[in-house]
N, C-alpha and C positions, 0 to 999 in steps of 0.2 A: 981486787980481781973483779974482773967486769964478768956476766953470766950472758945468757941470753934462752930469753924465754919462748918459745915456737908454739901458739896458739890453733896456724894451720898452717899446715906446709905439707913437706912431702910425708915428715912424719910430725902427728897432732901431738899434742899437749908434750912437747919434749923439750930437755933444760939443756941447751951446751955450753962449755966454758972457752967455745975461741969461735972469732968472727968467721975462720974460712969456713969451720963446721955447720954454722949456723946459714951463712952464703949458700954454702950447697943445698941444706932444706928448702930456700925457701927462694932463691934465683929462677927465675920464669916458672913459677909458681902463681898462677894466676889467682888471687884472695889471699894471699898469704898474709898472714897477723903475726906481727913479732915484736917484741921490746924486748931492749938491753934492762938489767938492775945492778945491781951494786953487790946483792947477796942472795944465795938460793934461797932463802925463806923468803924474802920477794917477789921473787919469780917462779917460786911456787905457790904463792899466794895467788898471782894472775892467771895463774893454771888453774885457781880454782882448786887447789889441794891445800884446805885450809889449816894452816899447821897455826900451833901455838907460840906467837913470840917469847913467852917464858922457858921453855924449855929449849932442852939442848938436842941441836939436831949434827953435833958434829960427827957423830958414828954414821948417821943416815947417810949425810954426806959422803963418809970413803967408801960407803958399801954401794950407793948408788955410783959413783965413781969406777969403783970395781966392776960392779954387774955390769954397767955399758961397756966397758971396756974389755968384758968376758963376750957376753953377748957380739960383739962387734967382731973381735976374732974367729969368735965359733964360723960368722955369719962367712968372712973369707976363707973358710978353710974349704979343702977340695974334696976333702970325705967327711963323709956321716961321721958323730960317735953314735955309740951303740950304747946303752945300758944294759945289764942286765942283774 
């Protein structure tokens, strides 16, 4: 699985896992910096999020996987939540 690391674009220091995602950041984007990796600990290392290659970042992974994909629904929906 290929990643891709968005250094500047529309949004900074962000990780996506498909090229149309990564297209959209950073397509007439004027300075835009971005490399493909091989694995998110790579390209969160060029993020400058220096993680430890010994350790296991497989949980990090679903949860950052999830949150984007929370955060990204929240962001299309047409009403607020509310907490209280």
């Amino acid at each position: 699985m290929k990643v891709y690391a968005i250094l500047s674009g529309r949004k900074n220091r962000q990780i996506t896992e498909s090229w149309p995602e990564c297209f959209k950041l950073v397509n007439k984007y004027s300075g835009a910096v971005y490399k493909s990796f091989p694995t998110w600990l790579e390209a969160a290392n060029y993020l400058g999020y220096k993680l430890d290659p010994n350790k296991d970042y497989i949980y990090n992974d679903i949860y950052m996987n999830f949150a984007t994909a929370l955060i990204d629904a929240i962001s299309k929906m047409k009403y607020s939540i509310v907490c209280f």
